[in-house]
N, CA, C and O of each residue as an XYZ file, in Angstrom:
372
protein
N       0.844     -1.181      0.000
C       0.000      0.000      0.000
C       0.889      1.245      0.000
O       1.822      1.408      0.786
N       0.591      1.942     -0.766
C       1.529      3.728     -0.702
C       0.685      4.400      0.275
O      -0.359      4.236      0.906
N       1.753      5.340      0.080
C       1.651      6.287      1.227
C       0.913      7.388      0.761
O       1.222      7.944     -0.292
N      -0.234      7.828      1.596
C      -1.150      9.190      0.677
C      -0.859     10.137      2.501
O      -0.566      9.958      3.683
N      -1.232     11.160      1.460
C      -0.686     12.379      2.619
C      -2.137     13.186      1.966
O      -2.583     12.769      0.897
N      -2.584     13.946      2.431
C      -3.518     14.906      2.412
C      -3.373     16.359      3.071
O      -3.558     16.396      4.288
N      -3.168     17.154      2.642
C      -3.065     18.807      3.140
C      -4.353     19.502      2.438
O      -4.914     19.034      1.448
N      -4.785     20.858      3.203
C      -5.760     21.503      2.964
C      -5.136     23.023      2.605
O      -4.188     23.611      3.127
N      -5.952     23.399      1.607
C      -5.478     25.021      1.564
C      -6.620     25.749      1.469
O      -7.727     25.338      1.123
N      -6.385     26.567      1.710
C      -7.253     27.954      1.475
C      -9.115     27.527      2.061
O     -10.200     27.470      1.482
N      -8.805     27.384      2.991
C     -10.023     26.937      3.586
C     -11.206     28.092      3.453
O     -10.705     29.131      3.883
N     -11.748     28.189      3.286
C     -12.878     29.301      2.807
C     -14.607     29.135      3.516
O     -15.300     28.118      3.471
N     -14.933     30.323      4.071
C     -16.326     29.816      4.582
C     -16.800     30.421      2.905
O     -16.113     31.302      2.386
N     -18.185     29.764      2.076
C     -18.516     29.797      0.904
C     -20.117     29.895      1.327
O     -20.699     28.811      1.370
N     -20.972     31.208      1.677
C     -22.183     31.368      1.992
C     -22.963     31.021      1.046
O     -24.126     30.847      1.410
N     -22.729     30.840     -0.139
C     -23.692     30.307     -1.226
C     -24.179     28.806     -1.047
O     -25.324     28.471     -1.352
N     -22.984     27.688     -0.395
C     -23.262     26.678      0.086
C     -24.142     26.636      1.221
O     -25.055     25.944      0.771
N     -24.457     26.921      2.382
C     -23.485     27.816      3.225
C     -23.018     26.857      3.854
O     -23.577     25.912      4.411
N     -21.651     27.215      3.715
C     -20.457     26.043      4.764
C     -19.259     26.336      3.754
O     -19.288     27.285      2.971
N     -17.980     25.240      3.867
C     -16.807     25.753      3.994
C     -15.824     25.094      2.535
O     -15.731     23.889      2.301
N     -15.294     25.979      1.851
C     -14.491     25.372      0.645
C     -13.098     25.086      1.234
O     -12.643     25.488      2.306
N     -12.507     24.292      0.286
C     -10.971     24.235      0.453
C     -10.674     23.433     -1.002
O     -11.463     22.856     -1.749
N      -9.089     23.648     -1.110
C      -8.186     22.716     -2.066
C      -7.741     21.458     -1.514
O      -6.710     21.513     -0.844
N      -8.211     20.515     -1.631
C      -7.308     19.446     -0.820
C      -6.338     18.858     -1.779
O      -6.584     18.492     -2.928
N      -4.891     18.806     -0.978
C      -3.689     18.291     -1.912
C      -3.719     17.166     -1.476
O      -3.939     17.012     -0.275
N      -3.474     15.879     -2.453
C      -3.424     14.415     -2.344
C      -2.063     13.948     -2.696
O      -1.997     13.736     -3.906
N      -0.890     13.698     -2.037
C       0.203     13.336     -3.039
C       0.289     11.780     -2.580
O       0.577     11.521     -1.412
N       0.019     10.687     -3.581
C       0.451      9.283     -3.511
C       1.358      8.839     -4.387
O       0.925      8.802     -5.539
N       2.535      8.465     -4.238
C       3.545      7.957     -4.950
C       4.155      8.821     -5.769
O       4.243      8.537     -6.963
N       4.694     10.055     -5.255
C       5.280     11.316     -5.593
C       4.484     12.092     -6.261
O       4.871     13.255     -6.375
N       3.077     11.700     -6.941
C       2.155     12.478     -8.047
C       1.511     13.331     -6.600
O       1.109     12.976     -5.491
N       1.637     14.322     -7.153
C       0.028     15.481     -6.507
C      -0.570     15.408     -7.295
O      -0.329     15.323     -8.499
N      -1.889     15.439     -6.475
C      -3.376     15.761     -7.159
C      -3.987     17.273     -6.323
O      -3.429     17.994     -5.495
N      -5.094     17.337     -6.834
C      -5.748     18.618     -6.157
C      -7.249     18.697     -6.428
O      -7.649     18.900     -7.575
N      -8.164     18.529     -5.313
C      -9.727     17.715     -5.752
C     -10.443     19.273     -4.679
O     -10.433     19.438     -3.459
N     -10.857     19.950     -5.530
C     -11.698     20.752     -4.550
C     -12.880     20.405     -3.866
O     -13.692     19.708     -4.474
N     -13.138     20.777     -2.664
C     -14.215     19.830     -1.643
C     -15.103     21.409     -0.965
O     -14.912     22.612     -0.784
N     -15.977     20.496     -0.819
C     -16.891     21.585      0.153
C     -17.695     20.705      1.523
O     -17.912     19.494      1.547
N     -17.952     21.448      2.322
C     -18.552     20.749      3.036
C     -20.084     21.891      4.128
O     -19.634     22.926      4.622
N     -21.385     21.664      4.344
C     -22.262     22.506      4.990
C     -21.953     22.073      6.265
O     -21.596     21.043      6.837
N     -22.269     23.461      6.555
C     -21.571     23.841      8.274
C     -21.674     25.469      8.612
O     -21.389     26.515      8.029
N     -22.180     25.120      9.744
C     -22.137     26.940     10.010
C     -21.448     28.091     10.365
O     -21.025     27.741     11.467
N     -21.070     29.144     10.209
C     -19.993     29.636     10.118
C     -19.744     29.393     11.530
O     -18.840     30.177     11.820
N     -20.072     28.707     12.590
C     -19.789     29.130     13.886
C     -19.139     27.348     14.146
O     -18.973     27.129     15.346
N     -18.950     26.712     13.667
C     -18.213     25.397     13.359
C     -16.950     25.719     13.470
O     -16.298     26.620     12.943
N     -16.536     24.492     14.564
C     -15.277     24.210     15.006
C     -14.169     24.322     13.866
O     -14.609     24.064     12.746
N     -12.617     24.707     13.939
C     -12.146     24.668     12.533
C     -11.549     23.483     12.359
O     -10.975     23.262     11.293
N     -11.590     22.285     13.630
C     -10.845     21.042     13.487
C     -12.007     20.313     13.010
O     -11.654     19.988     11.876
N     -13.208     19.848     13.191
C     -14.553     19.386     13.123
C     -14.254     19.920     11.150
O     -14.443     19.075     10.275
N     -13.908     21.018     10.876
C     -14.271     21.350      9.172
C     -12.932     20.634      8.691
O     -13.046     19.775      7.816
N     -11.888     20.878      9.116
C     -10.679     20.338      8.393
C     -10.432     19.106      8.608
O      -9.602     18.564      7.878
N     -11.224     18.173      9.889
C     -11.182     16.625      9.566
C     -12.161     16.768      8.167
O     -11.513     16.839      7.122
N     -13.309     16.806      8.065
C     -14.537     16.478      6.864
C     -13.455     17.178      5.734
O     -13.442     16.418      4.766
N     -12.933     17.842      5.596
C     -12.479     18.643      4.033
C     -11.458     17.334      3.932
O     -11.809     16.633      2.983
N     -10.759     17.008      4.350
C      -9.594     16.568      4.678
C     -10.450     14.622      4.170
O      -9.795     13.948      3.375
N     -11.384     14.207      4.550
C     -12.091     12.678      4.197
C     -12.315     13.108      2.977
O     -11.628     12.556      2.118
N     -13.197     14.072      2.547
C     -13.820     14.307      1.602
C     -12.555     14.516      0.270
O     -12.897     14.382     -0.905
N     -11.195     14.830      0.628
C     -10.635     14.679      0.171
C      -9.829     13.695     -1.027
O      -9.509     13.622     -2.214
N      -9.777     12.874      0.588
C      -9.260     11.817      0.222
C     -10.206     10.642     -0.415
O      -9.685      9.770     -1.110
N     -11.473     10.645     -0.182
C     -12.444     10.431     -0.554
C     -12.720     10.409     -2.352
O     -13.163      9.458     -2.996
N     -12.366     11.561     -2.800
C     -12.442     11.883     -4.738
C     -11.344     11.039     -4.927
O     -11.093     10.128     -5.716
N     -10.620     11.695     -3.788
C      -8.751     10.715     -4.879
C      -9.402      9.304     -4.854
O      -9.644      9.159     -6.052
N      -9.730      8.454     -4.392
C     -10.073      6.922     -4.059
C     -11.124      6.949     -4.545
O     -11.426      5.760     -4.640
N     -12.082      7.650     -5.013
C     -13.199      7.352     -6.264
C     -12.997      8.477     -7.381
O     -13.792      9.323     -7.791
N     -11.652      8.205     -7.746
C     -11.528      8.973     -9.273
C     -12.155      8.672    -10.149
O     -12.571      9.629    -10.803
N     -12.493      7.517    -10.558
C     -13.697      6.987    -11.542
C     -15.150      7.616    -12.050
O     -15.903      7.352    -12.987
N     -15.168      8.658    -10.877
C     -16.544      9.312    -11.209
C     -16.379      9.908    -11.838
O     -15.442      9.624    -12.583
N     -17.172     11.327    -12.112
C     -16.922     12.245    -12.536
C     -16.584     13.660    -12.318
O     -16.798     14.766    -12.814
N     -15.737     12.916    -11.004
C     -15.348     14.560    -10.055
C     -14.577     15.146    -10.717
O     -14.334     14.576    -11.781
N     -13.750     16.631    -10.455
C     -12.542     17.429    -11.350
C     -11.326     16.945    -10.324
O     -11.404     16.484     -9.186
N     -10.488     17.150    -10.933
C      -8.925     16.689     -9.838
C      -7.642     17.032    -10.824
O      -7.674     16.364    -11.857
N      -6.607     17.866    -10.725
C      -5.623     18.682    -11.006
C      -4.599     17.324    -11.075
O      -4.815     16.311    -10.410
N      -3.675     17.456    -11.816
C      -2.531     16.393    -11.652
C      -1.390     17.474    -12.163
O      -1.421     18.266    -13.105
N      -0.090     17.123    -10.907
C       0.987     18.341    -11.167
C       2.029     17.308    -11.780
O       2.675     16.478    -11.142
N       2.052     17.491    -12.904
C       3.242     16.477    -13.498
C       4.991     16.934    -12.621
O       5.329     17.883    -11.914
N       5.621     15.880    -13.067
C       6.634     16.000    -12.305
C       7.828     16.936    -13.448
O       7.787     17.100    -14.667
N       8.961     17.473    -12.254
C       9.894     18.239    -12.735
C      10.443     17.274    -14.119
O      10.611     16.056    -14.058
N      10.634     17.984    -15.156
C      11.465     17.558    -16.102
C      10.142     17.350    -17.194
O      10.134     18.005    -18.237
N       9.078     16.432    -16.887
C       8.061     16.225    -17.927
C       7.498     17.183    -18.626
O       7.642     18.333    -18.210
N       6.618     16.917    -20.018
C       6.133     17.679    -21.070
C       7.514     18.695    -21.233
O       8.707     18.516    -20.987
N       6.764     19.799    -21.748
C       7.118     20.060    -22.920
C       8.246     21.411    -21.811
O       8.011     21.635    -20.624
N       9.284     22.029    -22.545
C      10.188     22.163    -21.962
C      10.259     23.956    -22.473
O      10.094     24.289    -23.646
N      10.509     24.872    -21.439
C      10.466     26.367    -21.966
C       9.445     26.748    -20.757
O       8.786     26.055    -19.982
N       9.618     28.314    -20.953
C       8.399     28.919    -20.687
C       7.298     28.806    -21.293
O       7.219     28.785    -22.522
N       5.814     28.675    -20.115
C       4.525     28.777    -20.592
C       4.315     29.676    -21.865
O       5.033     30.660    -21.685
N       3.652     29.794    -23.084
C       3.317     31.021    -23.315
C       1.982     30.937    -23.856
O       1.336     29.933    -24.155
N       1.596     32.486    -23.954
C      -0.303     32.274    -24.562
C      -0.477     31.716    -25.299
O       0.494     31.224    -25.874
N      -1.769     31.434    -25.748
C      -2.668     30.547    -26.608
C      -2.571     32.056    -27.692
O      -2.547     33.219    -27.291
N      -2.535     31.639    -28.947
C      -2.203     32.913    -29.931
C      -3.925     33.309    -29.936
O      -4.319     34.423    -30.279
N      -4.761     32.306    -29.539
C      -6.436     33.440    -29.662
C      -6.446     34.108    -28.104
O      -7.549     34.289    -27.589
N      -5.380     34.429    -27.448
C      -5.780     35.068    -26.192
C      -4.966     36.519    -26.479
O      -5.334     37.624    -26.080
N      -3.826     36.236    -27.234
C      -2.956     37.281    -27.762
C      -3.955     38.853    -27.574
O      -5.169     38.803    -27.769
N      -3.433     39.858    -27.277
C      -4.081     40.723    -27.748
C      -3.186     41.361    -29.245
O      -3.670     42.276    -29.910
């Protein structure tokens, strides 16, 4: 079994839900991933009580990637294509 690690960023209360966004980072077997999660809760919710649930819910997408959730993959140093980023020529002004 590998090793999965889970970190949270930018934890966010999101009143449209109402309850709390975050980025959760997934790295298993040197790959990061990045599965955005939400969870309802009131703004007056514990912040350990929100960052265990962001933090399952996390890890949760990575281990049912099969659906049709969104999830970021940070390729590793050296891969694709090699240079600076540059625009898409229809964004050009």
């Amino acid at each position: 079994m590998t090793d999965v690690s889970v970190t949270l960023s930018r934890v966010r209360y999101a009143p449209e839900v109402p309850g709390f966004s975050a980025l959760a980072h997934v790295t298993e077997a040197g790959v990061a991933y990045r599965y955005p999660v939400q969870m309802a809760a009131p703004l007056t919710a514990e912040f350990d009580t929100i960052a265990r649930a962001l933090t399952r819910r996390g890890l949760s997408a990575h281990r049912n990637v099969s659906g049709a959730g969104l999830r970021m993959v940070e390729r590793e140093q050296g891969a694709g294509a090699s240079g600076p980023a540059m625009p898409s020529p229809g964004l050009a002004a």
